[in-house]
ROMIRO-275314 format. One record per atom (N, C-alpha, C, O): residue in one letter; atom name; x negated, y negated, z. Coordinates in Angstrom, 1 decimal, decimal comma. Last residue first. Example, Ala and Ser with C-alpha at 12.3 -4.5 7.8 and 13.67 -1.06 7.14 Angstrom:
<sites>
{"S" "N" {-12,8 2,2 7,1}},
{"S" "CA" {-13,7 1,1 7,1}},
{"S" "C" {-12,9 0,0 7,9}},
{"S" "O" {-13,4 -1,1 8,0}},
{"A" "N" {-13,2 5,7 7,8}},
{"A" "CA" {-12,3 4,5 7,8}},
{"A" "C" {-13,2 3,3 7,8}},
{"A" "O" {-14,2 3,3 8,5}},
</sites>
This chain:
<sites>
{"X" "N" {-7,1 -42,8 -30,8}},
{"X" "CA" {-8,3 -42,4 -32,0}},
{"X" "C" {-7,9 -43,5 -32,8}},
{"X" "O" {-8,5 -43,7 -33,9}},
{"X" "N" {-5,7 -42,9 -29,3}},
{"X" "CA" {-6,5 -43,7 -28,2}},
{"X" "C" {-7,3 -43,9 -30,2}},
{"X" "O" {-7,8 -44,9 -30,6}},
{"X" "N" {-3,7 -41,2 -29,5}},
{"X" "CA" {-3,5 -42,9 -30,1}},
{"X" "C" {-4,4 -43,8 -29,9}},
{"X" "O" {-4,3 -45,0 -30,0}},
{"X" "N" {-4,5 -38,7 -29,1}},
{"X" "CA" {-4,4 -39,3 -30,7}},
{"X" "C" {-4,0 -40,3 -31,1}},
{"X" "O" {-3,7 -40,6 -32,3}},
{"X" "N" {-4,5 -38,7 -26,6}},
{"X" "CA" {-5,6 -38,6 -27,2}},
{"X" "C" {-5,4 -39,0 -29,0}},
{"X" "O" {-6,1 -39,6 -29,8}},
{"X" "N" {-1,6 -39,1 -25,6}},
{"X" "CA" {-2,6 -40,0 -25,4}},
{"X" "C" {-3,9 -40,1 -26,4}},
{"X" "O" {-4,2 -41,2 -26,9}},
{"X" "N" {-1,0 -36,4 -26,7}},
{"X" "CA" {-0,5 -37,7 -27,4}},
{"X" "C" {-1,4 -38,6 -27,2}},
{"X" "O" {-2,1 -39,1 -28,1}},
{"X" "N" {-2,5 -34,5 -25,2}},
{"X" "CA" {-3,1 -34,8 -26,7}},
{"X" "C" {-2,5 -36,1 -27,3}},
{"X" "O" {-3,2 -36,9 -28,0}},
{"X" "N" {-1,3 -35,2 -22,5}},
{"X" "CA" {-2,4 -35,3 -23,0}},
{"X" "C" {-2,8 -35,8 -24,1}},
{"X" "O" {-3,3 -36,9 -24,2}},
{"X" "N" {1,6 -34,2 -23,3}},
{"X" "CA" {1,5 -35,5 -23,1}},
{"X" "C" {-0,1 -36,4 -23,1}},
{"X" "O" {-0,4 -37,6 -23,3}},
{"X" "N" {1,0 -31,6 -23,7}},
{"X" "CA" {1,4 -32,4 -25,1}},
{"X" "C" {1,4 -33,8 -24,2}},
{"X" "O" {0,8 -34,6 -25,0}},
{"X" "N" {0,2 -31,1 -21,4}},
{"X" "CA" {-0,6 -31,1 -22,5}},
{"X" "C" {-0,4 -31,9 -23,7}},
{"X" "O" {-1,1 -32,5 -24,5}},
{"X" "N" {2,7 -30,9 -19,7}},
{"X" "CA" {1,8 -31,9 -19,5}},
{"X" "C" {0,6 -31,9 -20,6}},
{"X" "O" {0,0 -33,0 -20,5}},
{"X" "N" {4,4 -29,1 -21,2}},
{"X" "CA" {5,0 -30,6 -21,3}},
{"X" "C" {3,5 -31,5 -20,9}},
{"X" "O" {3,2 -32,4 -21,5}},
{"X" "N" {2,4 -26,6 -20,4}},
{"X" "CA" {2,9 -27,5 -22,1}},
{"X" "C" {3,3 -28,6 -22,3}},
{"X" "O" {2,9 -29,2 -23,3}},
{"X" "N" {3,2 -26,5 -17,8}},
{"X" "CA" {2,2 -26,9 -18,6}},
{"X" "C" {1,9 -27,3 -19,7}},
{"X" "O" {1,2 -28,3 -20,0}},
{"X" "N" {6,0 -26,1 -17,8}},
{"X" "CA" {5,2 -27,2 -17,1}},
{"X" "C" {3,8 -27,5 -17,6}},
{"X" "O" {3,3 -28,7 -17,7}},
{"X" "N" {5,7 -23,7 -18,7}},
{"X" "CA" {6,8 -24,7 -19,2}},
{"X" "C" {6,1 -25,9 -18,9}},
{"X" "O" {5,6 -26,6 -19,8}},
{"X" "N" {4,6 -22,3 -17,3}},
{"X" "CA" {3,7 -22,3 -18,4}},
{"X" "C" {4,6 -23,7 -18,7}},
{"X" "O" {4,0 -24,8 -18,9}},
{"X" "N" {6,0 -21,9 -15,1}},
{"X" "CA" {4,7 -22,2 -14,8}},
{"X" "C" {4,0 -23,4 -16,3}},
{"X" "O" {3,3 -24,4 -16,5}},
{"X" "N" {8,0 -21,1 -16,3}},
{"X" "CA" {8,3 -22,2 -15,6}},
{"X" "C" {6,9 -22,9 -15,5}},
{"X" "O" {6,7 -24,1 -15,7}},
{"X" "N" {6,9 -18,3 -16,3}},
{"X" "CA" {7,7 -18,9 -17,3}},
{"X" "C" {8,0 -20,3 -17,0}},
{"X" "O" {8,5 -20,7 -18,1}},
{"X" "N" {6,6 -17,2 -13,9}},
{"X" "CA" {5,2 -17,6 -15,3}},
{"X" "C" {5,9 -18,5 -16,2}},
{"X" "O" {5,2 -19,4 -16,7}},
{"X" "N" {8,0 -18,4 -11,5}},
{"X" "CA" {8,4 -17,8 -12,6}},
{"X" "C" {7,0 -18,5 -13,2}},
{"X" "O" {6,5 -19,6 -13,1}},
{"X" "N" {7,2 -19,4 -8,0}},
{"X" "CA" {7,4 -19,5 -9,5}},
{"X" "C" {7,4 -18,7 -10,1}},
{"X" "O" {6,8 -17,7 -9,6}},
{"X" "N" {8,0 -19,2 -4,7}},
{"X" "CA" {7,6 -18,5 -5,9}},
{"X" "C" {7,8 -18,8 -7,3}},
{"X" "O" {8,9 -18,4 -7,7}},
{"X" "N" {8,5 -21,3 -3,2}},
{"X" "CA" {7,4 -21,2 -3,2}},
{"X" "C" {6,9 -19,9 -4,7}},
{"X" "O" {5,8 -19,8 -5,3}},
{"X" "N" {10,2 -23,7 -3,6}},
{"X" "CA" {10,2 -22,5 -4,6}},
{"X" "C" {9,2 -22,2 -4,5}},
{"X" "O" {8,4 -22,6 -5,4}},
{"X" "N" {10,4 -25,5 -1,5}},
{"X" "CA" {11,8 -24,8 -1,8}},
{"X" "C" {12,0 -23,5 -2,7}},
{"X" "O" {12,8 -22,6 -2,8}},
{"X" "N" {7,6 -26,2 -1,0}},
{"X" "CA" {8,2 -25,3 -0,4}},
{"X" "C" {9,5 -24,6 -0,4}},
{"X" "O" {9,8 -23,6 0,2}},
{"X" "N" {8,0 -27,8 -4,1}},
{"X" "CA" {7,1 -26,6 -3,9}},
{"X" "C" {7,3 -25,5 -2,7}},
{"X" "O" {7,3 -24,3 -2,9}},
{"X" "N" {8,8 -29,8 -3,3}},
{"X" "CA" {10,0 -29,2 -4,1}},
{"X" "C" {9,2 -27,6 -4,0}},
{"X" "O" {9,8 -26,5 -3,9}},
{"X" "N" {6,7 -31,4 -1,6}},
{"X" "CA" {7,6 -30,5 -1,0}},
{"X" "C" {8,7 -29,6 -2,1}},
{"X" "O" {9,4 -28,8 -1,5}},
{"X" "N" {4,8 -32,3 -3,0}},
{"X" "CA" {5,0 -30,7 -3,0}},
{"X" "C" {5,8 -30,5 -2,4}},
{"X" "O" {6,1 -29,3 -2,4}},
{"X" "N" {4,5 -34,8 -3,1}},
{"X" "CA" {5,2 -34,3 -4,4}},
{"X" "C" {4,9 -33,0 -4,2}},
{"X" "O" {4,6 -32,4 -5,3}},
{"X" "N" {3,9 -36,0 -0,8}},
{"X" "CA" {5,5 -35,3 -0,9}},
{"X" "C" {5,9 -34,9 -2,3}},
{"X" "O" {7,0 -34,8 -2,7}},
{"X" "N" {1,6 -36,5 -1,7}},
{"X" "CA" {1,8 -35,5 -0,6}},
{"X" "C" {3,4 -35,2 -0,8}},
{"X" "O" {3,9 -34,1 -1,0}},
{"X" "N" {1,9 -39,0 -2,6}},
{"X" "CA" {1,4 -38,0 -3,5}},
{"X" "C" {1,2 -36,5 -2,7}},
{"X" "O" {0,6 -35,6 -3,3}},
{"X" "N" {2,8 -40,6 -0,4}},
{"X" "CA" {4,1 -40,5 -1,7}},
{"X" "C" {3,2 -39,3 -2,4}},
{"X" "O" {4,0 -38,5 -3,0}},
{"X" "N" {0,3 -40,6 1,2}},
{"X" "CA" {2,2 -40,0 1,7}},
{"X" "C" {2,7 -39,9 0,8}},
{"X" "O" {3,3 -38,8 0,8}},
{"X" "N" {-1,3 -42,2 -1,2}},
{"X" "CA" {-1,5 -41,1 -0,2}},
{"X" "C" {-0,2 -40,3 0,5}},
{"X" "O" {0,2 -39,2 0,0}},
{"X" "N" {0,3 -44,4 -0,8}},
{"X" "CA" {0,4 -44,1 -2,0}},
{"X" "C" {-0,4 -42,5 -1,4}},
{"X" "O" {0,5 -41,7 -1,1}},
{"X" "N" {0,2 -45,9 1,8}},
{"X" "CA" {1,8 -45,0 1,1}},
{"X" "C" {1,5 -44,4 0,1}},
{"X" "O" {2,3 -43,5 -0,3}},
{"X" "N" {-2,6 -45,9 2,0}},
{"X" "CA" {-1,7 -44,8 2,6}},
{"X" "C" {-0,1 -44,5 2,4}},
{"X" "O" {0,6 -43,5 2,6}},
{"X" "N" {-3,1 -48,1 0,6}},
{"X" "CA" {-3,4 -46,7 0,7}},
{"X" "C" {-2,9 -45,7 1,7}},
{"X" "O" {-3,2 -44,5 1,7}},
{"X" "N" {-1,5 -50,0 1,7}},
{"X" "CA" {-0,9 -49,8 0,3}},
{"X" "C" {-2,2 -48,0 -0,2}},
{"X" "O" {-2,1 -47,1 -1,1}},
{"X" "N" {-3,0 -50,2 3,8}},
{"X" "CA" {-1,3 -49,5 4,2}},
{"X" "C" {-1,1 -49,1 2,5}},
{"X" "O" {-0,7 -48,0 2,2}},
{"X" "N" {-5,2 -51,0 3,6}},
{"X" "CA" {-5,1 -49,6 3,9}},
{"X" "C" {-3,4 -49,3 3,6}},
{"X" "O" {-2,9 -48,2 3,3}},
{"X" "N" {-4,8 -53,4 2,2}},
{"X" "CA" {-5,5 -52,2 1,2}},
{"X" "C" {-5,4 -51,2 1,6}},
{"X" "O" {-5,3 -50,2 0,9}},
{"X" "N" {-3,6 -54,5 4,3}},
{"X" "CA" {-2,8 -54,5 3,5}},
{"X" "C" {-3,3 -53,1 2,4}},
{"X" "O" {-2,5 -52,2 1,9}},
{"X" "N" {-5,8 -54,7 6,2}},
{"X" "CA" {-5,1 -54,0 6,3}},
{"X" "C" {-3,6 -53,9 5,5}},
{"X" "O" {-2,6 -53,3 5,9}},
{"X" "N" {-7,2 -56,3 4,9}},
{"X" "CA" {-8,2 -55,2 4,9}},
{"X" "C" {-6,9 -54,0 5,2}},
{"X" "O" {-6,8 -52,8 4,8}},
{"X" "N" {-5,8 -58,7 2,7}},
{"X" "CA" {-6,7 -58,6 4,2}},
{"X" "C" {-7,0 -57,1 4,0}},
{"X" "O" {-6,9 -56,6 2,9}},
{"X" "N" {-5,7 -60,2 -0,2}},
{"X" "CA" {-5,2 -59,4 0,6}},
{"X" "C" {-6,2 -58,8 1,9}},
{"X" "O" {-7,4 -58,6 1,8}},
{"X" "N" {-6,1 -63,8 -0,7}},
{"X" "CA" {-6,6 -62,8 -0,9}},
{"X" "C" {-5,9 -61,5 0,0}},
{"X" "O" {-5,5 -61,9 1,1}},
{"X" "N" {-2,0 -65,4 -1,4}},
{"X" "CA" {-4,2 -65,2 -1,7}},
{"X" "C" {-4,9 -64,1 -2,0}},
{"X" "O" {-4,8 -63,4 -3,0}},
{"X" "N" {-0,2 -63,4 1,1}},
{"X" "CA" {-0,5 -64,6 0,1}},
{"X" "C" {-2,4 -64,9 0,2}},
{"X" "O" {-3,3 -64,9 1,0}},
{"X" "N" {0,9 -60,0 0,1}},
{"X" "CA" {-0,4 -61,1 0,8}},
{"X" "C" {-0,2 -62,3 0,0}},
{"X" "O" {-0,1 -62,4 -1,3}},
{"X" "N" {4,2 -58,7 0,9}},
{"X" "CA" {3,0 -59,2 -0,3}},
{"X" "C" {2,5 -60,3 0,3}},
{"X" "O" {3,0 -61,2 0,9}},
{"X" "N" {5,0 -58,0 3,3}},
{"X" "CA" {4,2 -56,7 2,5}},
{"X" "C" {3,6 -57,2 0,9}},
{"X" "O" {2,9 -56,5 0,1}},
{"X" "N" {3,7 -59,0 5,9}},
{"X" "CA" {4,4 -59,7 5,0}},
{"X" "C" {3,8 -58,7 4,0}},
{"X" "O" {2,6 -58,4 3,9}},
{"X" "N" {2,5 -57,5 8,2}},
{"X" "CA" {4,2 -58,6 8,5}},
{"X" "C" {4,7 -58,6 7,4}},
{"X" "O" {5,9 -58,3 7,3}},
{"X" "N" {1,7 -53,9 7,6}},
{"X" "CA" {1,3 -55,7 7,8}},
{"X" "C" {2,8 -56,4 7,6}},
{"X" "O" {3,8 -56,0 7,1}},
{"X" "N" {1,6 -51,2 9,5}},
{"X" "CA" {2,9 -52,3 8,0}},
{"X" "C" {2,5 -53,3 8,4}},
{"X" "O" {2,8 -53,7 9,5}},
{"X" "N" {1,0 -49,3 11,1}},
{"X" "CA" {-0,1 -50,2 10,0}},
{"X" "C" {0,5 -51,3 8,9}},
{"X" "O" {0,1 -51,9 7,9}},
{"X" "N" {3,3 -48,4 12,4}},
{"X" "CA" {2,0 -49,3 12,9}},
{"X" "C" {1,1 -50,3 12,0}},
{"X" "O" {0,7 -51,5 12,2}},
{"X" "N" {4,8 -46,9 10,5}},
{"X" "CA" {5,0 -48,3 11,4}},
{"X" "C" {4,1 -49,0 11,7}},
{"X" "O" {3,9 -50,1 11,3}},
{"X" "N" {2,8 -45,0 9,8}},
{"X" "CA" {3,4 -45,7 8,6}},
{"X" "C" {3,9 -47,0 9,5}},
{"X" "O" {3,5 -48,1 9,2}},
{"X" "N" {2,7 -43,5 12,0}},
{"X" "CA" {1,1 -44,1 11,5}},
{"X" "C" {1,5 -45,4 10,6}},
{"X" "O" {0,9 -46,5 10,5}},
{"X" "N" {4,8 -42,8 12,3}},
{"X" "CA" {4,6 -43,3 13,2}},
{"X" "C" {3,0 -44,5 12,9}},
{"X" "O" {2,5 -45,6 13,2}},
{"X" "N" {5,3 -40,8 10,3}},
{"X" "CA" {5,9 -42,4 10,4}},
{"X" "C" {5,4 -43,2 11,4}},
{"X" "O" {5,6 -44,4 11,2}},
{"X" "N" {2,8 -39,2 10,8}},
{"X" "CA" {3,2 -40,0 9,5}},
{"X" "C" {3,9 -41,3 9,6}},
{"X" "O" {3,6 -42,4 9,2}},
{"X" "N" {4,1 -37,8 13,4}},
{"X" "CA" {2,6 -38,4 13,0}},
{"X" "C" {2,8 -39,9 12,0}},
{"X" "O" {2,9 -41,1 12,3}},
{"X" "N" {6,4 -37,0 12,1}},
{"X" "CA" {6,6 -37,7 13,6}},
{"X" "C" {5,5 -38,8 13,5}},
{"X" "O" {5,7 -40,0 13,4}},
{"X" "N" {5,2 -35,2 10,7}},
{"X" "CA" {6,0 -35,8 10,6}},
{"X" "C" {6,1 -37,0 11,3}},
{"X" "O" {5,8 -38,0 10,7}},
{"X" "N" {3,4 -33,3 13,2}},
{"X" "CA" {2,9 -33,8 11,4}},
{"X" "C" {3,4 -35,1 10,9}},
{"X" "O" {2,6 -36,0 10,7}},
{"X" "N" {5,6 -32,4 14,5}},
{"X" "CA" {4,8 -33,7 15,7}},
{"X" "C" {3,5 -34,1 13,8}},
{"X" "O" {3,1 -35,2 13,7}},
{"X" "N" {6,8 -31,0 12,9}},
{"X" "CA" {7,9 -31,7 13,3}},
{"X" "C" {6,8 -32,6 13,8}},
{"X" "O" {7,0 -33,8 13,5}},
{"X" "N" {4,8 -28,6 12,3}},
{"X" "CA" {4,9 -29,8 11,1}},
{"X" "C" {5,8 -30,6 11,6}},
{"X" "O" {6,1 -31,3 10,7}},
{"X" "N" {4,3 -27,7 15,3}},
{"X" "CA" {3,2 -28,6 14,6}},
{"X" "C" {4,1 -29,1 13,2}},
{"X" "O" {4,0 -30,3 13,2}},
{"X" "N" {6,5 -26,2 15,5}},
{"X" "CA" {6,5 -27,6 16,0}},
{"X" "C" {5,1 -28,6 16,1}},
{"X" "O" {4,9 -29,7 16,6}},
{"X" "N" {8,6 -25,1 12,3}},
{"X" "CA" {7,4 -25,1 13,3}},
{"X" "C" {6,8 -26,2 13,9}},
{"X" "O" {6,6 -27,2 13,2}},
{"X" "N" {11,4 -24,8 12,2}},
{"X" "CA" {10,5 -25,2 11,7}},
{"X" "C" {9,7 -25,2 12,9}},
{"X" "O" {10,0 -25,3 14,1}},
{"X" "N" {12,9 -21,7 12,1}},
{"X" "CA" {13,2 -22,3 12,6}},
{"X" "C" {11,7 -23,4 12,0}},
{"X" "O" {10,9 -22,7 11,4}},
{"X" "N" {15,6 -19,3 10,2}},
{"X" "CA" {14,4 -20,1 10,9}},
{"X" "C" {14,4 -21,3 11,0}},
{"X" "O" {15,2 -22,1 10,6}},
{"X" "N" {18,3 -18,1 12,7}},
{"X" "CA" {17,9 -18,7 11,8}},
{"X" "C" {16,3 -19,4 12,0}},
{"X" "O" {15,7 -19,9 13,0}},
{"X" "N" {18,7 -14,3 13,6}},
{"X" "CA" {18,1 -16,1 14,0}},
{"X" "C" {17,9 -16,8 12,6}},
{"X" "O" {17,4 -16,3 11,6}},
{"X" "N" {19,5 -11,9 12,6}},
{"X" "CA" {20,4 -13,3 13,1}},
{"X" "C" {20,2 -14,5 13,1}},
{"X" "O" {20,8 -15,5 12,9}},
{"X" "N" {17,2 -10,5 12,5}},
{"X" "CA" {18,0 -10,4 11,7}},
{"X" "C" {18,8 -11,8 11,8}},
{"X" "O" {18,6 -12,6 10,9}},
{"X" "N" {14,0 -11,6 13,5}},
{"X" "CA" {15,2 -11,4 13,9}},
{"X" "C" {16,3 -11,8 12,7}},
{"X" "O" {16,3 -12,9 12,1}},
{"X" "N" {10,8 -11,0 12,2}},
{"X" "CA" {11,9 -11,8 12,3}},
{"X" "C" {13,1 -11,2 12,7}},
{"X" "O" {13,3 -10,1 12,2}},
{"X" "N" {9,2 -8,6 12,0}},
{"X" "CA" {9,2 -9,8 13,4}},
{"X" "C" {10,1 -10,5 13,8}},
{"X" "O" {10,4 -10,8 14,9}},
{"X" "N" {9,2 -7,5 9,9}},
{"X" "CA" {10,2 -6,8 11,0}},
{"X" "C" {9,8 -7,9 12,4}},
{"X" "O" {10,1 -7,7 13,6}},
{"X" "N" {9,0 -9,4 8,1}},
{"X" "CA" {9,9 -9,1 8,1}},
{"X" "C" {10,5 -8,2 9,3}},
{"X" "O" {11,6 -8,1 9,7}},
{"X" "N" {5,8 -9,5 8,3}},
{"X" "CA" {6,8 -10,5 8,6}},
{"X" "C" {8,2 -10,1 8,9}},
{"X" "O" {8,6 -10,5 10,0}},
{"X" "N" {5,4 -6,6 7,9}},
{"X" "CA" {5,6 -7,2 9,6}},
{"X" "C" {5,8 -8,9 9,5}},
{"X" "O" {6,1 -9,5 10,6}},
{"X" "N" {6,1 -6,6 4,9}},
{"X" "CA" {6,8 -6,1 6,1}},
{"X" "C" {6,2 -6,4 7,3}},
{"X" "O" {7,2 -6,6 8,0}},
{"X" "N" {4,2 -8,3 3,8}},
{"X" "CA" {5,3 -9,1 4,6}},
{"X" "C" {6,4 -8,4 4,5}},
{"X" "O" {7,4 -8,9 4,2}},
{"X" "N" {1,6 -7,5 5,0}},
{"X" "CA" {1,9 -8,4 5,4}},
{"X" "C" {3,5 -8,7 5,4}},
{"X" "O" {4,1 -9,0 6,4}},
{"X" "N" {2,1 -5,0 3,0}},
{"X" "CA" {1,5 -4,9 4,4}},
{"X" "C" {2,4 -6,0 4,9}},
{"X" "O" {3,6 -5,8 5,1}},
{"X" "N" {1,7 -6,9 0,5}},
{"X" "CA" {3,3 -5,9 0,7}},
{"X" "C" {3,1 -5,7 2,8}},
{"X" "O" {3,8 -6,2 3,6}},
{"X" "N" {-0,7 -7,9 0,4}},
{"X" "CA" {0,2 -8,3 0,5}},
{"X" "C" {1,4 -8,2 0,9}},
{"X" "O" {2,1 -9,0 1,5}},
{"X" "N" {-2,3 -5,2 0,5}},
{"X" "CA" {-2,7 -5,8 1,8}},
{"X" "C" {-1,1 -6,8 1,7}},
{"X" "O" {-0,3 -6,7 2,6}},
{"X" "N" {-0,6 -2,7 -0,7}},
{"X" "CA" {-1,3 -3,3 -1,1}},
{"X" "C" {-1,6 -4,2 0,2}},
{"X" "O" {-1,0 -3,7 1,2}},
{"X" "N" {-0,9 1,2 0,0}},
{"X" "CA" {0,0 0,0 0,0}},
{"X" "C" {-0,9 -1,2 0,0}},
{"X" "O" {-2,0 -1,1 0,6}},
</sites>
């Protein structure tokens, strides 16, 4: 039997038939983290007049950091993909590649 399959029959006989799961209380205090970092660091005025201060560059780095992190969550909904899906996705992003490449010429 493969080491995979192993694995998740003793997931499976761990979990309780009835219980619903449950999220784990490291990604709830993860979360919690995030906004909490996200209040703190919001400069007063979210457009700088002049030059921008040190903590406008971090905040505008760090939403953009958070916003490219939650482009996996659709990924915990399907942690299993289809090849077929896989590939789909890939093709759309190639052809948008080559386009670029043949107008840059």
């Amino acid at each position: 039997m493969s080491e995979q399959k192993k694995g998740e029959q003793i997931i499976k006989s761990e979990t309780k038939k009835n219980e619903p799961p449950r999220t784990p209380k490291r990604v709830i205090a993860t979360a919690i983290a995030l906004v909490i970092i996200s209040i703190i660091t919001c400069p007063e005025t979210l457009q700088p007049t002049g030059k921008p201060s040190l903590q406008h560059v971090f905040y505008y780095g760090w939403i953009s950091a958070v916003s490219t992190g939650l482009g996996v969550v659709p990924l915990v909904f399907a942690p299993d993909l289809d090849n077929y899906w896989i590939g789909v996705a890939n093709g759309k992003y190639q052809k948008k590649i080559l386009k670029r490449k043949v107008y840059r010429t």
